[in-house]
TORMARVEX-163343 format. One line per 4 residues: number of its first residue (from 1); their letters; for each residue x, y, z of N, C-alpha, C. Coordinates in steps of 0.001 Angstrom, whole numbers. Layout:
N
NUM = A = X/Y/Z/X/Y/Z/X/Y/Z | ...
This chain:
98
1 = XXXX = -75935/177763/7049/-77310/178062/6712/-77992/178757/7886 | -78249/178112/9105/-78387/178761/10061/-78074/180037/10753 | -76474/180407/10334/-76069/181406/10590/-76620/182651/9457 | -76887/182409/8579/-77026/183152/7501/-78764/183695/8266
5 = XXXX = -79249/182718/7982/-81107/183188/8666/-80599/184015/9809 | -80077/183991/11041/-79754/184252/12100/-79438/185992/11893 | -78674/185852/10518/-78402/187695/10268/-79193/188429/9713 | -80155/187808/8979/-81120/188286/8781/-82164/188910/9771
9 = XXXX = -82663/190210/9138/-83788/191317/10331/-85015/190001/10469 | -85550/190452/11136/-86719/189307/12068/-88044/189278/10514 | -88461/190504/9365/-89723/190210/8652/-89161/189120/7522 | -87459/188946/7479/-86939/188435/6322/-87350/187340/6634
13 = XXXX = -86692/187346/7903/-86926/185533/8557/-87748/184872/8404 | -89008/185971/8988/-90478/185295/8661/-90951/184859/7441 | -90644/185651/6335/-91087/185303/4920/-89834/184311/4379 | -88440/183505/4627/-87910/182746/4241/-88433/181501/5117
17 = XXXX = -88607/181594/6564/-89120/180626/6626/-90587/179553/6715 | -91542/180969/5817/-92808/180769/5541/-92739/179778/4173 | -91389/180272/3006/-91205/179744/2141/-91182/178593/2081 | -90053/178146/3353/-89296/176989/2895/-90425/176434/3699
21 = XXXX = -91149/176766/4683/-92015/175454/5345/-93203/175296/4039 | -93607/176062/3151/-94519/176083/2304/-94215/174990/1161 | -92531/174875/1175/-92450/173736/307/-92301/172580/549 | -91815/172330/2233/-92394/171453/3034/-93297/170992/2934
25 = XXXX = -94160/171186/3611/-95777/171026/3351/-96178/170745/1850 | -96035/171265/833/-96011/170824/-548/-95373/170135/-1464 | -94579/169633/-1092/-93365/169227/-2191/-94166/168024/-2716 | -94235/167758/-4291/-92891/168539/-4995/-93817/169921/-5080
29 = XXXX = -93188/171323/-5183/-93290/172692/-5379/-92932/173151/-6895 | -93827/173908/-7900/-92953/173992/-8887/-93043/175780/-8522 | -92291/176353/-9996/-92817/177578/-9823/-93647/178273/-9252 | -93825/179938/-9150/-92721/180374/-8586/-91791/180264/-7264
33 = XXXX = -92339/179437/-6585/-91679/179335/-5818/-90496/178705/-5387 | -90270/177452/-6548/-88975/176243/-6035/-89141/176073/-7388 | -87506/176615/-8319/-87103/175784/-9821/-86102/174948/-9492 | -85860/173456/-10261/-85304/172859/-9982/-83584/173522/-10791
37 = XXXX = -82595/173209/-9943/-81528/173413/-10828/-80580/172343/-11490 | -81078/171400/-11026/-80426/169781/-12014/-79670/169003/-11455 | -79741/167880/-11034/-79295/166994/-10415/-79780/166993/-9063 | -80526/166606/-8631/-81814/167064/-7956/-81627/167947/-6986
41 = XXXX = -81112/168820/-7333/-80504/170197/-6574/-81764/171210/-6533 | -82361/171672/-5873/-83616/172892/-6614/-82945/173921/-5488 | -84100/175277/-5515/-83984/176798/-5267/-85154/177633/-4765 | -85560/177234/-3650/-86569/178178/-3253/-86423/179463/-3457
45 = XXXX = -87142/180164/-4010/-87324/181707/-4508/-87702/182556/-3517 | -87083/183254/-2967/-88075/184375/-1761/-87431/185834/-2170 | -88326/186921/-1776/-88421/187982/-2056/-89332/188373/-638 | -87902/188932/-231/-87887/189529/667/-88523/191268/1534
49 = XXXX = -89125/191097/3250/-89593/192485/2555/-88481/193731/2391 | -87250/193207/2487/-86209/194492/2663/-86089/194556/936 | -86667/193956/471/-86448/194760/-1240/-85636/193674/-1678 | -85330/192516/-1040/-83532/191832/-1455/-84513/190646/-1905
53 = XXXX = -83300/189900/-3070/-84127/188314/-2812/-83100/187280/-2791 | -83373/186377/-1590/-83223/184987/-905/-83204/184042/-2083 | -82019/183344/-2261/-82429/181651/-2715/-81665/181126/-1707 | -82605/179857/-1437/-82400/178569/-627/-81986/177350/-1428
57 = XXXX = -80881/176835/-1472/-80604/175979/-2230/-80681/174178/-1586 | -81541/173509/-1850/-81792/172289/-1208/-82198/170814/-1862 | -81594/170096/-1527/-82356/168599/-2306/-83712/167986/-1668 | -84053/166795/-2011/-84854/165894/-1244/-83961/164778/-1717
61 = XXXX = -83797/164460/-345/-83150/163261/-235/-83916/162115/1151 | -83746/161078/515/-84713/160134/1956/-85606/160672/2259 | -86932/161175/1426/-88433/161479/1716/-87950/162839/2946 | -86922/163788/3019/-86976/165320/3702/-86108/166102/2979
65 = XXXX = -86575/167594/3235/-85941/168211/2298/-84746/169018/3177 | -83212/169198/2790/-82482/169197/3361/-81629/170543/2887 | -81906/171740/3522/-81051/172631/2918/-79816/172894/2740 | -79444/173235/2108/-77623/172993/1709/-77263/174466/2010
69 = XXXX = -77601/175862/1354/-77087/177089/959/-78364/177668/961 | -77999/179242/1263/-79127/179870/1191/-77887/181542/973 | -78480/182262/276/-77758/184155/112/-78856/184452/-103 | -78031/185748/-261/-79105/187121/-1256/-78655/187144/-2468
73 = XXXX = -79448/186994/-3367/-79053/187417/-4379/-78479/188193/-5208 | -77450/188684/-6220/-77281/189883/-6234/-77415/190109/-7518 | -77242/189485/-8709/-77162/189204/-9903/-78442/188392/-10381 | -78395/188209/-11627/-79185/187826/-12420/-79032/185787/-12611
77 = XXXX = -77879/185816/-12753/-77848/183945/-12263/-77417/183887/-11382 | -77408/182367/-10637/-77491/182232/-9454/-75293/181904/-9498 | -74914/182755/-8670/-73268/182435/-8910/-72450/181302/-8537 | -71876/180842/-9501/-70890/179953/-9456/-70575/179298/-7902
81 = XXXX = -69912/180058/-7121/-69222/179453/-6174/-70487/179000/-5007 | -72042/179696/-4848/-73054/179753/-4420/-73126/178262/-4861 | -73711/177783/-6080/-73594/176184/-6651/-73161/175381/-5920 | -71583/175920/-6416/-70733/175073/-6202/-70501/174307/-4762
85 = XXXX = -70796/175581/-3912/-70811/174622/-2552/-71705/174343/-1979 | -73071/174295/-2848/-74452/173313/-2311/-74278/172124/-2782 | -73470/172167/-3891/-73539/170716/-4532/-72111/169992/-3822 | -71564/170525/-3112/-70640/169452/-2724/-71044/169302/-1171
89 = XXXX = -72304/170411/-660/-72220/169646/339/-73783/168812/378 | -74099/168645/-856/-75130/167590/-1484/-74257/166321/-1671 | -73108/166081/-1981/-72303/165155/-2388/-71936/164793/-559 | -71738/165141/241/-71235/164810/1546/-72228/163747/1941
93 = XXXX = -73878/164498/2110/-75137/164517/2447/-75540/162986/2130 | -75390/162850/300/-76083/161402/-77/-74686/160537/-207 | -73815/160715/482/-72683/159709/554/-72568/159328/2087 | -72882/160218/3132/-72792/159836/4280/-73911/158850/4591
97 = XX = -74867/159335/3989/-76645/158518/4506/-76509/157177/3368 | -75518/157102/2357/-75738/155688/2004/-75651/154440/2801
């Protein structure tokens, strides 16, 4: 996750991490900014100023919100393997802290 922000140009940065502190500060967040994707998995929405758009993929778990995954988008749903490895390292996350 970190590394991913890190490659990002410096205005992206600013507006992903205006996002995610915005849902910080707010949670719960609904539209547009954070849809949930099920199993208490949700998706901060950013739109970026390079034209691209950001999802952040993150739970709340133990009263903080904990990001798992974050890309660019490239398609129209959010892809398979993108999911797939927020939710298993959501499965690491609320099995280690039990």
């Amino acid at each position: 996750m970190r590394e991913f922000i890190k490659r990002l140009p410096t205005e992206d940065r600013k507006v992903l991490g205006s996002d995610i502190l915005a849902a910080q500060w707010k949670w719960p967040v609904g539209m547009p900014l954070c849809r949930p994707m099920g199993a208490r998995l949700y998706e901060i929405r950013t739109a970026l100023p390079s034209r691209r758009i950001a999802r952040t993929l993150l739970i709340y778990w133990q009263k903080q919100l904990v990001a798992l995954h974050a890309f660019i988008k490239k398609t129209k749903t959010t892809p398979e393997a993108d999911l797939k490895l927020a939710r298993k390292r959501q499965k690491e996350i609320e099995h280690e802290k039990e």
